[in-house]
N, C-alpha and C positions, 0 to 999 in steps of 0.2 A: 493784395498780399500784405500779411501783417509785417510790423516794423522786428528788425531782429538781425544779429549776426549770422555770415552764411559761417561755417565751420567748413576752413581748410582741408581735402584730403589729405590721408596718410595711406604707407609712408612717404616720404619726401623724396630718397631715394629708391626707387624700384629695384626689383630683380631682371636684371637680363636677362630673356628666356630664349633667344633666338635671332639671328643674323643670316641673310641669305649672300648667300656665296655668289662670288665676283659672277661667273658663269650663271645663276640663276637673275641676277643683277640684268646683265648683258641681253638674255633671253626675250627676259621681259618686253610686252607690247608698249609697255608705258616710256620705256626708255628709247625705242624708235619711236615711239612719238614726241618723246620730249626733243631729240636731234633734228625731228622733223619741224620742230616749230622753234628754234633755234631757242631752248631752256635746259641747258644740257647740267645744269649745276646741280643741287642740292632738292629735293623734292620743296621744301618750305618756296623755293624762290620758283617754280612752277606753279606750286599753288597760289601765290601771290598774283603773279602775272593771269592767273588763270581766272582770279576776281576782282584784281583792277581793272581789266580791258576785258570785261564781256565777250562784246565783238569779236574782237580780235579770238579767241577761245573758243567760242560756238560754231565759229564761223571755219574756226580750224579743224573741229572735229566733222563737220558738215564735210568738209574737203577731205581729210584723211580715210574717213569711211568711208567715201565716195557716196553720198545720200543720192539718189535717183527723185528728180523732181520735174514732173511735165511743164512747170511753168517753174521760173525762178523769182529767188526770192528779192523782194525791192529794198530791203535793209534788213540786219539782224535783229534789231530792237525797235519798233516802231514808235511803242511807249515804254518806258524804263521802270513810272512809279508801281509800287503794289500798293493794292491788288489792281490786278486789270494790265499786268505788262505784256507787250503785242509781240511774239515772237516770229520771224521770219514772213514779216508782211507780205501776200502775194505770190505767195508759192505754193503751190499744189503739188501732193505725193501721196504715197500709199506704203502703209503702215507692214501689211503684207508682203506686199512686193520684195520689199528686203528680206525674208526670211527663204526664199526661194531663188533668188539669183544666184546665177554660177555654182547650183547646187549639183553634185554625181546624184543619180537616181538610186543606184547601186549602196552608197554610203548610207553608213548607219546613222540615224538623227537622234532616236530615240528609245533605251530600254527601260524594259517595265515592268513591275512584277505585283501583285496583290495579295490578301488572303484567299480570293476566288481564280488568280489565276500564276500562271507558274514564268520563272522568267523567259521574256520573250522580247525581240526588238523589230521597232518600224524602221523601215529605210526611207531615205526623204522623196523617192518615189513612191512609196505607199503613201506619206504624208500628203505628197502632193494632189494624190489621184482622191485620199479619202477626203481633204479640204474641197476639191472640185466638185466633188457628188455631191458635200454637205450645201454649197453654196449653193448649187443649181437648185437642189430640195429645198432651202429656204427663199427661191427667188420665185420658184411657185407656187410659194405659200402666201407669195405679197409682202414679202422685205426687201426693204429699200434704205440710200441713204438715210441715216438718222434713225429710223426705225430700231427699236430694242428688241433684241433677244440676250432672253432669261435663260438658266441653265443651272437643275437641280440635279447635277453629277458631279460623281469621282474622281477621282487625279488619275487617267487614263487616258491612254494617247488617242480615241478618239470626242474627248473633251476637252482638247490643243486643236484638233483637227475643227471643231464644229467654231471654236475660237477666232481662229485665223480664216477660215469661211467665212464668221461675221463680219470681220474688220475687210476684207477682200472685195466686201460688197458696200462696204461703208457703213453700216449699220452699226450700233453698238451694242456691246456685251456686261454683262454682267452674273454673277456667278454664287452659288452657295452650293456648301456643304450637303451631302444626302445628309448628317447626323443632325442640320438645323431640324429644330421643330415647326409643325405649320404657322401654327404664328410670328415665328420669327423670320421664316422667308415672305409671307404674306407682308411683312411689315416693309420690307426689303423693296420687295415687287411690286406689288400695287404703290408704290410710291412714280414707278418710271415705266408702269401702261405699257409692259413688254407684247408685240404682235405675236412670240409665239413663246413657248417654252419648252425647253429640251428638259427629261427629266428621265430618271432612271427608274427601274422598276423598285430596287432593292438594293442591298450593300451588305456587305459580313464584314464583321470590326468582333474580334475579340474571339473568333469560332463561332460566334452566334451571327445569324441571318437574321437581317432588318428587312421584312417589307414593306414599300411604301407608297405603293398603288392605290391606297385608301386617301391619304395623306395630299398625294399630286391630285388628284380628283377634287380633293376640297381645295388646294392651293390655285389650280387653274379655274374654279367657279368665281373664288375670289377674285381673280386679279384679271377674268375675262379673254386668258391667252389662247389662242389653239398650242395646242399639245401633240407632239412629238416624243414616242416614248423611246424608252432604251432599254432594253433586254440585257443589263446587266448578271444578274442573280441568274436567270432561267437562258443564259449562254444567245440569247438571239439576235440581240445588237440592234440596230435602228430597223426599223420597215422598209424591205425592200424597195415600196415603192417611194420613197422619200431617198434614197441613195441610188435610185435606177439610171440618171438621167449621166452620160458620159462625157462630158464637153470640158473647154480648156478652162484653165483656172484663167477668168481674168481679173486686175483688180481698179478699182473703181478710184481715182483719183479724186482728191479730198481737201480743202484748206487745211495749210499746218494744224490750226488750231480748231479741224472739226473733232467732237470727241469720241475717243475710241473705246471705253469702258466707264462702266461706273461702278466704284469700290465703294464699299461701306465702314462707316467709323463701328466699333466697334457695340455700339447700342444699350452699354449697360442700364440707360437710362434713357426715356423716351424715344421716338422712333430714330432706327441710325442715320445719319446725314448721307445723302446719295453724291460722292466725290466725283466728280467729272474730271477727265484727262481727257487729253488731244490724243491724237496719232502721233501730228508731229515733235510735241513737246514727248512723250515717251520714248518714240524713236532714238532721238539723238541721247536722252538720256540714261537708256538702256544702250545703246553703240556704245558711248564714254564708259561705263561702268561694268560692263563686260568686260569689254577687253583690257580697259585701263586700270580697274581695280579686282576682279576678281581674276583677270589674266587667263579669262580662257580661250585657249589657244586649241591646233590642231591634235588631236589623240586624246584631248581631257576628257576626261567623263565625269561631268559635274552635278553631282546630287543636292536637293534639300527639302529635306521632310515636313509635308505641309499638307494642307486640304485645300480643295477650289474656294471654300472661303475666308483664305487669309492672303495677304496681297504677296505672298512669300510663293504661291504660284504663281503669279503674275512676272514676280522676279524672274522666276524658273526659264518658265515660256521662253522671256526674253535673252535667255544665255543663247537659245537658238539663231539668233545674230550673228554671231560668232561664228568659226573653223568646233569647235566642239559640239557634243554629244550633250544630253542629261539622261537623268537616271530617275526615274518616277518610282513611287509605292503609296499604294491604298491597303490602307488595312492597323491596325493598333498596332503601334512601335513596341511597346510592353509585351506583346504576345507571339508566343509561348514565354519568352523574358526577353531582356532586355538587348538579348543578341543580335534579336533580329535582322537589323538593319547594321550590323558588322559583320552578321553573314551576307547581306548584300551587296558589303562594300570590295569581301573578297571576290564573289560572283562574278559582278560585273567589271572589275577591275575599276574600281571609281578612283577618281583623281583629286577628286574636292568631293569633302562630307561636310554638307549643312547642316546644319541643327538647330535646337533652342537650347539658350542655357541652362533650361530644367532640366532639359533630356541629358545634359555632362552632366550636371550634380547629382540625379539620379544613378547614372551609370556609377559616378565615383561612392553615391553611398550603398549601393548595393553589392559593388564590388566588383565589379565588371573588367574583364581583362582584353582587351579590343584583338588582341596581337595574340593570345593564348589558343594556338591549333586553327589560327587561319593565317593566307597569305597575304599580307596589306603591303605590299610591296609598292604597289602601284600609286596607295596614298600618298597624295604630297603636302594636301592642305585641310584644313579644318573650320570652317562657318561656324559663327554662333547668333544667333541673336533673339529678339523677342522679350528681352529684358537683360538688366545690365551682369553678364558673367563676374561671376567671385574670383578673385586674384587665385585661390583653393583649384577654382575652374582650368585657369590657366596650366596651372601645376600637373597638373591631373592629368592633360593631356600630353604634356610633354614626356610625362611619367609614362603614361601605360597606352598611347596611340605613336608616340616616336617623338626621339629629340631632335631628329630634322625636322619638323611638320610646321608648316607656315599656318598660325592661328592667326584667322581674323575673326577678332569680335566687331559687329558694325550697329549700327544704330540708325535709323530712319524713323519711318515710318506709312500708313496705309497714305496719309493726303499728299503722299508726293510718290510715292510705290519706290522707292527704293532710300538706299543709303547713302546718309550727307555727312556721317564720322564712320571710320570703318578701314576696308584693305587697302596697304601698298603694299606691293609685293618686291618692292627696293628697297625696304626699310626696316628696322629690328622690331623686337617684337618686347616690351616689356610688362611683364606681371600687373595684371589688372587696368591695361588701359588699353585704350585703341589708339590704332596708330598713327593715324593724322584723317585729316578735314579732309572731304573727297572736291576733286576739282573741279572749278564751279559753282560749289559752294561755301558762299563765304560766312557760316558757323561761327557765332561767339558768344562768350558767355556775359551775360549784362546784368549789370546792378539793378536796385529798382530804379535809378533815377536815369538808366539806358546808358552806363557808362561801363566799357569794355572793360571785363576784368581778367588780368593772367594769373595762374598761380590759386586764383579764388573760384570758391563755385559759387554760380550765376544763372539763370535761365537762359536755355538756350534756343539762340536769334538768329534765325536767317537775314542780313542782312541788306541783300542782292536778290534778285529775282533768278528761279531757275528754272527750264522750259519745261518741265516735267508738275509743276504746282500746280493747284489744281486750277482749272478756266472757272469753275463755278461749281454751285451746289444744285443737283436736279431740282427747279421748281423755286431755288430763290432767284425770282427774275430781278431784284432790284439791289443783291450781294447782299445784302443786313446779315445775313446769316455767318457769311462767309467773311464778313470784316468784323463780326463779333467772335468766331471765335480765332481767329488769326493773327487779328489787326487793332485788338481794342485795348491792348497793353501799353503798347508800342507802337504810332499812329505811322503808317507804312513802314514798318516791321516784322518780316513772320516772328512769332514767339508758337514754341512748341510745345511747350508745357512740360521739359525735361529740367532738371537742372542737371548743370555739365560745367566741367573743368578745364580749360585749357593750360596743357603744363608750361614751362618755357622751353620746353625741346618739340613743342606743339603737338604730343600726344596729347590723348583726352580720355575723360574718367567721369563717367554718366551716374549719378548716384541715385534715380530714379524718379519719378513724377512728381513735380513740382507743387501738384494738387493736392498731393498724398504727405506729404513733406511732416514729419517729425516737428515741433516747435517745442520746448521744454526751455522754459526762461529765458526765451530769446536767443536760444541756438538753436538751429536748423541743423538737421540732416538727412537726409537719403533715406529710402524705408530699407534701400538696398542695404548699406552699411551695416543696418542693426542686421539685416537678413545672414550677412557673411559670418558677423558672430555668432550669433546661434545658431546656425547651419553647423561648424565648425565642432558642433557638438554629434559623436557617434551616435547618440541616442534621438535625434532630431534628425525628420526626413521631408518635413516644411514646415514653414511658420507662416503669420501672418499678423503684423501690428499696424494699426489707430492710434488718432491723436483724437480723444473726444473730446469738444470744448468743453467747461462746466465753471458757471460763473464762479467766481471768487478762489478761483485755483488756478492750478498751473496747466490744468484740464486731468483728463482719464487715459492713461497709455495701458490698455490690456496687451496682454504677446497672445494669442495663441499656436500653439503648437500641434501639429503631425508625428508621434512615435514611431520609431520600430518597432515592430512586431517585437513582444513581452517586454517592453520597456515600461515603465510606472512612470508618472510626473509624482516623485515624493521631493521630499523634504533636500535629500542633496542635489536633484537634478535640477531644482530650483534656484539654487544656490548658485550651484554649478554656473547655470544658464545666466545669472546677475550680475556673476562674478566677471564672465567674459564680456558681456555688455557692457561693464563699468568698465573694463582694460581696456578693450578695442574701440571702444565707441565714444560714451562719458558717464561718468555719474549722473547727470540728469536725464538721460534716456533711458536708464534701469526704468520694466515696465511696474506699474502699481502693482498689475495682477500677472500671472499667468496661467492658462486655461488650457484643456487637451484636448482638442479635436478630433473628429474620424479626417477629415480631409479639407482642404482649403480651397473655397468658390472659385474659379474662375471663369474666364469667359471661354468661348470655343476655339480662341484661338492661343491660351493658355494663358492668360495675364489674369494675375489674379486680383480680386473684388476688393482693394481696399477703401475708395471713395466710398463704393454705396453699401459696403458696412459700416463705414463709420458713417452716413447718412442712418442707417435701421438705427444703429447706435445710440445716435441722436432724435432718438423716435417719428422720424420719418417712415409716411405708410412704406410698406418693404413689395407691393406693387410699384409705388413711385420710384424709391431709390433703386430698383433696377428690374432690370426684362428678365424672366425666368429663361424664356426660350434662348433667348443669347448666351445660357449658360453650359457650360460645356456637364457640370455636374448642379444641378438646382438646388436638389436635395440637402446638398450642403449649407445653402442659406437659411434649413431651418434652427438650426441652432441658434444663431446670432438674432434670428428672430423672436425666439422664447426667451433669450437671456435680454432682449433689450424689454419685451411684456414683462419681464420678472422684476426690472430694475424700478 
């Protein structure tokens, strides 16, 4: 990392957007938990206690949520340093188990609805019964502990059912999207030698029917799996004889830290790194983060819009822990427009709407009225994440989804599956930040020389080991992989590669990839920042800027831009566009150039391509700087292609 000032966010003083009421306060699980563990003060002094004493912590929420474990555990920590920290030495449990205790058969787990099918819900006895079938059909396929199964489906409750099948049996799961392309599941899968693969026939996204029969045929020659199909598209759901078999669910006890999936980093560039989680490091860390930060309790009905491959399912899944419901959907958000999934919210009576922050800015630049001729009464709260929401974002919501509505914007990521800044549901909510460091994790922001900094942005450090990090990387048996990219900043350190702000009221304020980072004379900032000002413009509906190095300058900052529909890039919208870069942002980030796009690269899971454009940028082959197939739109990368040939 080059030498250079980090630039302070602004403003200094925030807007109040939101305060929950003494009785929503009360309610809350986090607050019987706090009484239960004698930190009844202030949240900051919870969270402290909650990462000074480990132990004491881990060991509480072990106790609170009553963890089921056939063998107990011989201490919470066995080794402290990272990488390599030993969580709950000596204890054997089952990851499964928990999602089926003390469940009504009758009680609704699960509603769901697609482009191919219309809303409908499972009860956690249908769960129960379809998880039983699936595992018996995989157990006479010849899956066993550790054994991989692969799974080329939809966000449909029997793609949660074939999930918890796997974990029940001890086996492990891992998962993509029908819309990846072959090579990019092949990259996926053939990396972790799955024994079998679930895959679907087909999918409808947009009105249009995808089939992908041709697709799984070349996918499982590659990767050697038996194949298990799924009658998605043509209504016939698994083969009879693979769900025939009627016997009890039972699950398969497992060391804390045997693994229970394997998530993929995002891949823009060489093959994705295959993250390995435990059972029991996600267990407890989906228990704490359910209940304690997104606070779902009995009657919620918790949604958040995602595909099988982003780990933002995996999140989902895990609300299942909890007294609540989720709410699934397959199918493009955008289509027929952007209602879609506010018509679902009044549907189902949802309680909590996740989202990405695109999905708010879009709805705010299109125009979208959440509340206009439906009932959202039921709404109480609102998820964001997937990149950092614009203060605009915030507004927006409180504006046109309700001035009660508890926003949380959260921040994580896939190598740990969940979020380490993010919701408390005790705490106010102020314009453009989140709202404290989630418990456990002890989150800070560090200079280069690894010194804490408040008030300033910093790269941000995990500190502390948290039991949800990853055990290892599929296939690196000797960690290099895994302490190069974690551990090699900061020598037992996680560093995540965000920069992030800790205020002194201990909100925080993500200003986006520290790889990607803006440099212009030795000030640094955020790609997000510059993204807020020109978003901020009616005639702008995405942008996307580079910092191109170029010896003997300050380098090449191009913007480009996404219009509205009959918008021109002339001569004032230029202006316009510079003008607000230079207020909100600085004078030295005003970009050289700016350029009009049809639309801005991202990956499948929507972050968009700034590294490895500005790698093509930098005339790097544009097969190296990034995987086609991990693109959610590929096509887009030919532009920056030709303009870096032309340069």
């Amino acid at each position: 990392m080059g030498q250079g000032t980090l630039l302070p966010s602004l403003p200094m003083e925030p807007k109040l957007l939101w305060r929950p009421s003494a009785e929503r306060v009360e309610h809350a699980t986090i607050a019987r938990f706090a009484r239960a563990v004698g930190h009844e003060g202030d949240y900051d002094e919870l969270w402290r206690w909650s990462v000074d004493d480990l132990e004491g912590f881990w060991a509480s929420i072990w106790e609170f949520f009553d963890v089921q474990a056939s063998e107990p555990y011989e201490s919470v920590l066995g080794r402290r340093e990272m990488p390599g920290a030993q969580w709950f030495p000596g204890s054997r449990l089952s990851y499964a188990e928990h999602f089926f205790r003390d469940r009504d058969d009758d009680a609704v787990a699960i509603r769901h609805a697609s482009e191919l099918r219309e809303l409908s819900q499972w009860t956690w006895g249908e769960l129960r019964e379809q998880t039983a079938r699936i595992a018996a059909g995989l157990r006479r396929m010849g899956v066993g502990p550790g054994d991989r199964v692969a799974a080329y489906m939809p966000n449909i409750p029997e793609t949660i059912a074939a999930f918890l099948a796997t974990a029940s049996i001890g086996a492990v799961w891992s998962s993509a999207a029908p819309e990846f392309g072959a090579r990019s599941v092949v990259d996926r899968f053939a990396q972790i030698e799955p024994t079998v693969l679930l895959a679907v026939d087909g999918y409808r996204y947009g009105g249009r029917d995808h089939d992908r029969g041709e697709i799984v045929a070349g996918i499982a020659e590659e990767i050697g799996a038996q194949v298990v199909r799924f009658g998605y598209l043509d209504t016939g759901g698994w083969p009879s004889d693979f769900v025939a078999h009627d016997e009890p669910l039972t699950f398969e006890q497992v060391p804390f830290e045997h693994p229970l999936w394997l998530l993929f980093s995002s891949g823009t560039t060489g093959l994705p790194k295959p993250i390995v989680h435990s059972q029991g490091g996600i267990l407890l860390e989906h228990l704490k983060y359910m209940h304690l930060h997104v606070d779902a309790q009995e009657g919620d009905r918790v949604f958040w819009f995602t595909t099988t491959g982003w780990m933002m399912w995996n999140f989902l899944v895990g609300v299942l822990l909890t007294p609540a419901s989720i709410v699934l959907f397959d199918g493009n958000p955008g289509s027929p427009d952007l209602g879609v999934l506010w018509d679902l919210a009044e549907a189902t009576g949802m309680t909590t709407f996740g989202t990405s922050a695109s999905y708010i800015a879009s709805c705010m630049k299109a125009g979208v009225e959440p509340r206009e001729g439906r009932d959202l009464s039921a709404l109480r709260a609102v998820g964001s994440t997937g990149s950092p929401l614009a203060p605009e974002g915030f507004d927006w919501v409180y504006e046109h989804v309700g001035s009660d509505t508890w926003l949380f914007s959260t921040s994580g990521g896939t190598d740990l599956c969940t979020a380490f800044v993010g919701g408390v549901p005790t705490l106010p909510v102020y314009e453009g930040e989140l709202q404290a460091r989630a418990l456990g994790a002890k989150v800070e922001a560090f200079d280069e020389d690894g010194n804490a900094l408040v008030g300033e942005v910093g790269e941000l450090v995990v500190t502390e080991p948290m039991p949800s990090m990853p055990i290892s990387f599929w296939g690196d048996d000797d960690g290099s992989r895994l302490r190069e990219t974690y551990f090699s900043m900061y020598p037992g350190v996680w560093r995540h590669g965000d920069w992030i702000e800790i205020t002194e009221r201990g909100t925080a304020i993500i200003t986006g990839r520290s790889d990607s980072t803006i440099n212009r004379g030795g000030i640094r900032m955020g790609t997000s920042e510059i993204y807020s000002a020109v978003l901020a413009d009616d005639d702008v509906v995405d942008a996307l800027v580079v910092d191109v190095p170029r010896e003997g300058t300050d380098g090449w900052m191009p913007l480009f831009v996404v219009l509205r529909e009959g918008a021109t890039l002339d001569d004032d919208l230029v202006a316009r566009i510079k003008k607000r870069i230079r207020e909100d942002c600085s004078p030295r980030h005003v970009p050289n150039e700016i350029h009009q796009i049809d639309e801005v690269p991202r990956t499948l899971s929507g972050k968009a391509l700034e590294v490895p454009v500005k790698r093509i940028l930098m005339g790097h082959p544009p097969d190296k700087a990034a995987s086609r197939e991990s693109l959610a739109n590929p096509d887009a990368l030919d532009y920056f292609v030709e303009l870096a040939d032309g340069d």
